[in-house]
Structures are given as structure tokens and as C-alpha cells.
N, C-alpha and C positions, 0 to 999 in steps of 0.2 A: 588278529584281524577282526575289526569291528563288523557285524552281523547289520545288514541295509536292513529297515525299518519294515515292516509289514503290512501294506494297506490296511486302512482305518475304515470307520466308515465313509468319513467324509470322504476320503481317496477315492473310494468303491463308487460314491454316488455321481462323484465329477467327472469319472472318468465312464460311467454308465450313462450321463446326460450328453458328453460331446460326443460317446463314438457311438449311441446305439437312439436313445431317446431323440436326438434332433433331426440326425438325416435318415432314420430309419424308420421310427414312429409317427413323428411331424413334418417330416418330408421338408424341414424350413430351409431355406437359401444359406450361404455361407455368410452373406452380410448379416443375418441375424445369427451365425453362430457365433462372429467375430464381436457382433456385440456383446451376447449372453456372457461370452472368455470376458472382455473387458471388465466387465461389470463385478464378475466373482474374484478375479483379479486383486479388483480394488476392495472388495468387501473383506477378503480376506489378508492384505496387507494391513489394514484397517485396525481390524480385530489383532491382526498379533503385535504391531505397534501399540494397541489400546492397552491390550494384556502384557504386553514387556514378556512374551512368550514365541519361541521359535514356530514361522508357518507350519515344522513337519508335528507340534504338539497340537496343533487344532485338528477340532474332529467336530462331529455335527451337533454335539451337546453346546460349543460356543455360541451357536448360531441361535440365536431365542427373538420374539418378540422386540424385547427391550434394545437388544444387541442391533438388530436392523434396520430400528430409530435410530440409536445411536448415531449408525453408519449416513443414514439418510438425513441427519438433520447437520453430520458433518460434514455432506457432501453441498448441501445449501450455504451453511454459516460460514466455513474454512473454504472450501476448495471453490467457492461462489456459484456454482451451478445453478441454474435456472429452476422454476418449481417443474418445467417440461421434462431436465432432462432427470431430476430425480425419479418421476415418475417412471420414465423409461429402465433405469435403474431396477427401480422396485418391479416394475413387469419383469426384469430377469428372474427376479429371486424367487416370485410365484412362481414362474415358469422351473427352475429346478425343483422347487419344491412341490409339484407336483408329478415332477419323476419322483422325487425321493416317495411322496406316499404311493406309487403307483411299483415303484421297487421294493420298499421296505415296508410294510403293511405297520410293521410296531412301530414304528416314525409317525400311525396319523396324525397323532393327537398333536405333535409339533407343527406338523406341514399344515394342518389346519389352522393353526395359531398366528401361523406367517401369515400365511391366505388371507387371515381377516383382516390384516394391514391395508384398509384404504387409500387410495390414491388422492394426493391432493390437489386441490380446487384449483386451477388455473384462469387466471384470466382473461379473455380476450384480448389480444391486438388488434390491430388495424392490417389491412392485405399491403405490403408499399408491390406496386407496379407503375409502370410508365407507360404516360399516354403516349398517342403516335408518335406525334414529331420530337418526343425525346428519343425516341427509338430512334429515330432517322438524325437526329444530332449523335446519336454513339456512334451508328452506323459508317455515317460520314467523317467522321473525328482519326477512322484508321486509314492508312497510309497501305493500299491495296499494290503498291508496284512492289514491296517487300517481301521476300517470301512468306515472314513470320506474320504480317499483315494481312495477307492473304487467306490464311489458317484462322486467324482472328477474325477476322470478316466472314469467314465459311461458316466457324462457328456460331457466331451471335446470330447471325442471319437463319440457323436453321434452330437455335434456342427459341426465337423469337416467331418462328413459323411453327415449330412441334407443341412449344410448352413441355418439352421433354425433363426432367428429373435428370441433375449434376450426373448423377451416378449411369442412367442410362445413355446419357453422354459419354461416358466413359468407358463400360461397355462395346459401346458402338464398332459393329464389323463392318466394311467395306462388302460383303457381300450380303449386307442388309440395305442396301440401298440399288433403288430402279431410279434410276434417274432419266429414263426414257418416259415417252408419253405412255401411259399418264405417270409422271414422277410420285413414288411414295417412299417409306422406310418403315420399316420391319423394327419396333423397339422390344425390349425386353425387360419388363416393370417390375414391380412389389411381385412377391410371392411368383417369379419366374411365370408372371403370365407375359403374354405375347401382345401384340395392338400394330394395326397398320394404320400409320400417318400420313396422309398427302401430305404433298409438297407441293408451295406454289413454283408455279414453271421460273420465277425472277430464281427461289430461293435453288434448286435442282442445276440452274445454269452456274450462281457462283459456286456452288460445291463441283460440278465439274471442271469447271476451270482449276480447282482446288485440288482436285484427286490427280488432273492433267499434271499440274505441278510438281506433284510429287510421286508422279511413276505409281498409282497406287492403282494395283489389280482388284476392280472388284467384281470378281470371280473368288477372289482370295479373303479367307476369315482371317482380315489384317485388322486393327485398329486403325480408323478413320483419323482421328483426331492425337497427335505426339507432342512429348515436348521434346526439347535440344537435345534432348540424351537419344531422342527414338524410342522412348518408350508410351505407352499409355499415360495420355494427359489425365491429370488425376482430378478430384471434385474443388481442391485448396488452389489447385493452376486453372481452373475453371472461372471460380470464385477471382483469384490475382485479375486475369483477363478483362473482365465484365469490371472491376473496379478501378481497372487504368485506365481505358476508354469514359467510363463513367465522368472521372475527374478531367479528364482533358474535353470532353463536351461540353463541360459546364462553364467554360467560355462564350460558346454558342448558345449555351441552354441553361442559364442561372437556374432555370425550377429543379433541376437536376440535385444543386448543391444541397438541398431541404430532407433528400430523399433516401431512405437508408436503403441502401440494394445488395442483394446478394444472390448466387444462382436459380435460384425461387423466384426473385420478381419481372424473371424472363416469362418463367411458368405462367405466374399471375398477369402480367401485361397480356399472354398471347390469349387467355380466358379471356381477359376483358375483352380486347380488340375484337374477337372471334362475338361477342354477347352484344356488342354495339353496331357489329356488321348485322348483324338479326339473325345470328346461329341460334340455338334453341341448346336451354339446359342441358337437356341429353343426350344431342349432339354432342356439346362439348365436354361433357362427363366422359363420353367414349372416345374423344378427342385428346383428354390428357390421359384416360387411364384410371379415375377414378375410381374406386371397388363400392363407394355409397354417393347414392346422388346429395345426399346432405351436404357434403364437399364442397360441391359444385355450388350448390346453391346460396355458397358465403357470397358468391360475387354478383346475384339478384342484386345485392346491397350496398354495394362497394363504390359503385358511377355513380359521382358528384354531375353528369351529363346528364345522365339516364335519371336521375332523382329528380332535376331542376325538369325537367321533360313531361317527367310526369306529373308534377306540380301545375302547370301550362297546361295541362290538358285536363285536369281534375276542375270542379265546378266550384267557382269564386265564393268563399262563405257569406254568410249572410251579415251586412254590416250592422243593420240596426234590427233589435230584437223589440217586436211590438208587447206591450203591458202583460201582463200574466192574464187568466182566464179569473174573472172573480168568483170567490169561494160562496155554493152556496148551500144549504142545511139540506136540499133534496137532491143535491150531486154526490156520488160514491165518489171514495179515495180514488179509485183506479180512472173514474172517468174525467176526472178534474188532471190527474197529472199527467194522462194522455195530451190533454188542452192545451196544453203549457207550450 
């Protein structure tokens, strides 16, 4: 009878970063532990497909510098990843390997090595959101006498009032919502912080009709929003939703068809609309949930409205520029190009 294998190091250190270093050291959510697993997952199929070597013969000696480009420039080149989500990637590997040197003291000189792995440069995009009356061509586009309609409608209607995050949509309990005067909801963001969101009284009325619909107690730490099966509608059923209305608006609303959208640019739209009503930045930093006002402050820049507005109100340059000042032998440099 063959004798089972005896934790390695690498074993020791994987198993010391999921059960002790995440939820006990860094206190982080289970969406970033469920990331961290993905990611070593992949790093280490990686490496022993690389190496033509069984997963249980890697140990922490495989793992080096070179190996983690490797890994990182195959997640780009082959498996087509974005330069965003490598980085994310690569924040995992730091992130164990600063258990590993914080467990394993003879490991620093490695765990340092990884560490100094920079992240690379991304480039900006563009914010996509929707101006108003695209919002009100989705809104109108669904079919509210259906029941599954009605769920649909409940949704978008309060994505587009919270600016709330797919996932905090998902989360979502039934006894986080007052839908009385004054109507708000109780969300649950990045790093398990907390934020309370009004509700306008339009959007508070279709969610109750909504919750009426469906016998749904809230009293009760139910899931607000299901799919067909009754379970918790997911961030991909989220994303499906906001993309079938999408398309079927754009009958009504061709600028629609131009527009790439995905559960984000509910987010983005409700920033905006909230910025063009004359909310204030830090208003609505506390509004979405923001943890840095920099965030926030992509969308100062975003309104093709709010730009052309300001242009109108800025003072008309000057068309015609009078002759230079003539140079003369008892004028200083600096008083001559004042003159100008």
C-alpha cells in the first residue's frame, strides 16, 4: 500500500494562506479569497503542464521570477486576458507571497523577488453610460404585466437609482430594504463595508409591487432578486438582463446600438445623472460606495453636456492678436516678454 505524500512546502504555504493568513490575518471577503484560489489554480496548472510534471511534484522552488512572467505573459498572449485582468492575477501572487515571507522567514530573498514584479501600465478607457432617455427607452422596452418582467423592471429601475455593483445586487436581502417613507437600502460593498442608499419614491413603489408579486417577506434575510430555478440571480443573469432590454431598445433608441454596456454602465449612468442633477463629488462618492474620491472624479470629465456648458460660459478667446511689443536695447528680457 502506497504511503500518501507528505506536505511540501508549497502544500504548507497554500494551505496556511486559505485557512489562516486571509480570513484571519487580513480579515478579506470570500470574493477575494475565491479570486486568490483561481488565480494559484491557474498558476499552478500552468507550471506543471509547462514542466510536463505532476501538480503533487511542485513545491515553492518552481515558483521564481521568470516562472511568473512566464505564467503572466501566457495569460495575455494564449488565454487572451486583458493587461487589467493580469494584473489582478499578479496582486494574487504578491499577496501569497507575502504570507510565504511572513511564514517562512528562509523564503525572503524569493518572496522579495516576486514582489518586485511590477504591475503593468494600463491604459485608459472611456466610462460607456447612458444618458437619460436611454435609460427610459430600456426601461420602457420591458413588458411589466409578465411576471419575469416585472423582476426585470424592479431591477434596472433600482440599478439605475443605487448605481449599485452586480455583485451587491446579488447579495441583496429583502430585509435590507425600507421601502416606507423615507424609502432607502442598506447595501453591502468592497471589503464588507456597509452604505445606505435612498431610493426615489417612483423607484421604492416598483420594487414593491415587485416584492408584492412574489410573497416576498421582508422581514426575511431572503434574496430580493432570483432566477427560474429560485435561486440568487447571479452578476452573468445580471449582465444577460441589462443586455436583452439593451437590444430591444434600440429600436426606439439607435444611440443605444453604438454603446457597449454591461452591469457597470448602470453604475456609471447613475454617477452621471446624479453629477448633471448638481450632486456634488462627494456626495456621490458616498453615493456609490467609493473607498477614494479619485474614483469619483473620472466622471468631472466624462459629460460631453457638462463640457460643451462649460465652454458657453468660459470667455471667448481673443481673435486678433495686436503686433508684438518692439525690442528695444534699454528693455530687460523679462520686461519685453511680459509685453507680448
Amino acid at each position: 500500500m502506497n504511503k500518501a505524500p507528505s506536505p511540501n512546502a508549497l502544500a504548507r504555504a497554500v494551505h496556511s494562506f486559505f485557512e489562516d493568513y486571509i480570513p484571519t490575518l487580513r480579515g478579506l471577503s470570500r470574493h477575494t479569497l475565491l479570486s486568490y484560489r483561481d488565480t494559484l489554480m491557474l498558476l499552478l496548472r500552468f507550471l506543471a503542464t509547462s514542466r510536463k510534471v505532476d501538480p503533487l511534484d511542485l513545491d515553492l522552488e518552481t515558483i521564481t521570477p521568470e516562472t511568473v512572467l512566464e505564467f503572466l505573459n501566457h495569460l495575455e498572449h494564449e488565454r487572451h486576458n486583458k493587461v487589467s485582468s493580469r494584473n489582478v492575477r499578479l496582486a494574487a501572487i504578491h499577496a501569497f507571497f507575502r504570507c510565504v515571507s511572513y511564514q517562512m522567514p528562509e523564503r525572503i530573498e524569493q518572496a522579495q523577488r516576486i514582489l518586485a514584479i511590477p504591475f503593468k501600465r494600463t491604459g485608459s478607457r472611456s466610462i460607456d453610460y447612458l444618458e437619460y432617455q436611454e435609460i427610459c427607452a430600456v426601461l420602457n422596452s420591458i413588458d411589466r404585466t409578465a411576471r419575469e418582467g416585472l423582476r426585470d423592471y424592479a431591477l434596472l429601475a433600482f440599478l439605475f437609482n443605487t448605481g449599485a455593483r452586480a455583485q451587491e445586487v446579488v447579495d441583496l436581502n429583502a430585509d435590507a430594504l425600507q421601502l416606507e417613507s423615507p424609502p432607502q437600502v442598506k447595501l453591502l460593498g468592497k471589503g464588507r463595508k456597509t452604505r445606505i442608499c435612498p431610493l426615489w419614491p417612483q423607484t421604492a413603489q416598483v420594487i414593491k409591487e415587485f416584492v408584492t408579486s412574489v410573497n416576498l417577506d421582508l422581514r426575511a434575510p431572503a434574496p430580493v432578486f432570483r432566477n427560474q430555478r429560485g435561486q440568487r440571480l447571479t452578476r452573468f443573469g445580471i449582465r444577460y438582463i441589462l443586455a436583452k432590454y439593451c437590444r430591444r431598445a434600440v429600436v426606439n433608441c439607435p444611440s443605444l446600438k453604438a454603446k457597449r454596456l454591461h452591469p457597470h454602465s448602470a453604475r456609471h449612468s447613475c454617477a452621471i445623472y446624479l453629477l448633471k442633477s448638481g450632486v456634488g463629488l462627494p456626495d456621490i462618492s458616498k453615493w456609490l460606495g467609493h473607498a477614494s474620491s479619485d474614483t469619483t472624479n473620472r466622471y468631472a470629465t466624462v459629460d460631453l453636456d457638462m463640457k460643451r456648458q462649460a465652454l458657453a460660459k468660459a470667455a471667448a478667446p481673443r481673435t486678433s492678436w495686436g503686433p508684438p511689443a518692439q525690442w528695444r536695447q534699454d528693455t530687460s528680457v523679462i520686461e519685453w516678454l511680459e509685453s507680448l
